[in-house]
N, C-alpha and C positions, 0 to 999 in steps of 0.2 A: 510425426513431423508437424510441425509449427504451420499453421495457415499463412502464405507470406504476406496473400494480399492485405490481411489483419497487420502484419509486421510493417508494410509498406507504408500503409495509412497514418501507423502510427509515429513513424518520424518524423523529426523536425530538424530546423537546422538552430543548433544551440550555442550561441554566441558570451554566454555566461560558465565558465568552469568553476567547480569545484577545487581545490588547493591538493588533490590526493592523486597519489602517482599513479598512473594503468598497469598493470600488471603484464609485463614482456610477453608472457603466455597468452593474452586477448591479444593484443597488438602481432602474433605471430598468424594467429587463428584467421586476424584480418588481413594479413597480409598473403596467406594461405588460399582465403576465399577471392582476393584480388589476382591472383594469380593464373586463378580456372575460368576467369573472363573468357567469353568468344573474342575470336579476331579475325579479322581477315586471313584467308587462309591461311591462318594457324602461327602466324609471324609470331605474333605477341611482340610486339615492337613499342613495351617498357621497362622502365627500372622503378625501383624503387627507392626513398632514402626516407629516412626516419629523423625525425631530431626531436631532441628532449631538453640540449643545454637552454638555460634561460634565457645566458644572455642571445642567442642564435636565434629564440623566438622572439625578444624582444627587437633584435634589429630586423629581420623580417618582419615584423608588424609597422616599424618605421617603414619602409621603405614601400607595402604595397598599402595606398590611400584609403580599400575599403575593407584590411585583416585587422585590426588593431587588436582583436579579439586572438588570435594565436598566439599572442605573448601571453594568456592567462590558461590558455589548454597547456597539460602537464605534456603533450605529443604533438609533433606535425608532420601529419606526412604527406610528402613532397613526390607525385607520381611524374615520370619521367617521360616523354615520346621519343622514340627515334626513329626520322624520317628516314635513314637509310636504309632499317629493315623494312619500312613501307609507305613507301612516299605519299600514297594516296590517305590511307586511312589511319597514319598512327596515331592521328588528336582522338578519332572517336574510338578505336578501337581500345585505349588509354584512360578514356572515360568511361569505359563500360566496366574498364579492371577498379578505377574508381569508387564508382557506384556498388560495384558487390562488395568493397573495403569498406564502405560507410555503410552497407546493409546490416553485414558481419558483424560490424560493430555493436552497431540498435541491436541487434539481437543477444547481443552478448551483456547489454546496460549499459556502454555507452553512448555519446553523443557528441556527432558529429557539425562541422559548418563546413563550406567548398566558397572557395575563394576564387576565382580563376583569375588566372597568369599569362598562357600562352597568347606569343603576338603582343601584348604589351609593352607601353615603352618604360615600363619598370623590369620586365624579365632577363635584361641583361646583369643589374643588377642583386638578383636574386643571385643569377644564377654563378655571378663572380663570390656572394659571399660564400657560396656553397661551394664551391671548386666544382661547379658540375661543366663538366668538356663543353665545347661548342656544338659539337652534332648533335646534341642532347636539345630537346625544349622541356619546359617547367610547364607543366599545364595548368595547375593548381594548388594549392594551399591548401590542405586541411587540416583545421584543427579538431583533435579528438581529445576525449578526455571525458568524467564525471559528471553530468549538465547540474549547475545552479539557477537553472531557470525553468520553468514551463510554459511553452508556448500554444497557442491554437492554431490552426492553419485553414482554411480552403479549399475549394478548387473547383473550377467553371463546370458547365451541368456538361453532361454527354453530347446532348443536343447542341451545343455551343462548339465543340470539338471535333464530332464524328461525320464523317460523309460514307456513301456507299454508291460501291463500282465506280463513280464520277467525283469530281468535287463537285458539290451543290448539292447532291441528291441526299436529301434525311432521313 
């Protein structure tokens, strides 16, 4: 088994693609791994949708101000919440099936970016071009695909982040 937190470190979010299609098979594998997400007890209260056509990414990159970048990923995928299986938690529970799609991915040689949606005053609009129902929310945009870029990344020291038993105490 793969060290994850090595796996973890090493993503990025990749806003440059490559011109070369995903293979349905990775994209399955990701959607596989997003689907064993925890959730609140057990609901799993998403969907899933995929798109691939061009012109579909390219009017999704018109419409949300900071994707423009999904119009060049060959994939996006579009994870769904619905608040009737769980009113409380389906945004985060939604995001965590997410985050293991984008994991899946990096492990597989793709690369991923997360655009978020929900509660926006662009998500009506998404979610008209996409015929996704009304009880439905869009949370995010991702685009996946072959990265043509490499990035460095970050991140605040422990001591910047970590409390113990209290907040305050280091």
């Amino acid at each position: 088994m793969k060290d994850i937190l090595s796996v973890l470190k090493s993503r990025r979010s990749i806003r440059k693609y490559k011109d070369i299609l995903v293979e349905p098979d990775k994209i399955n594998l990701c959607i596989e791994a997003a689907q064993w997400a925890p959730s609140a007890s057990n609901k799993q209260p998403w969907e899933f949708l995929i798109v691939t056509a061009k012109d579909i990414r390219e009017k999704l990159a018109s419409i949300h101000p900071y994707a423009k970048f999904v119009s060049q990923s060959p994939v996006v995928f579009v994870p769904l919440t619905n608040p009737k299986i769980h009113s409380k938690y389906h945004h985060s529970d939604t995001a965590l099936a997410t985050m293991q799609f984008m994991i899946e991915a990096h492990s597989l040689g793709l690369s991923t970016c997360w655009a978020g949606v929900i509660y926006s005053d662009f998500e009506p609009k998404i979610r008209k071009l996409l015929s996704i129902p009304d009880q439905l929310n869009v949370l995010a945009l991702v685009a996946v695909g072959y990265a043509n870029e490499t990035r460095e990344s970050s991140r605040k020291s422990l001591n910047e982040l970590l409390h113990y038993e209290i907040y305050g105490l280091k």
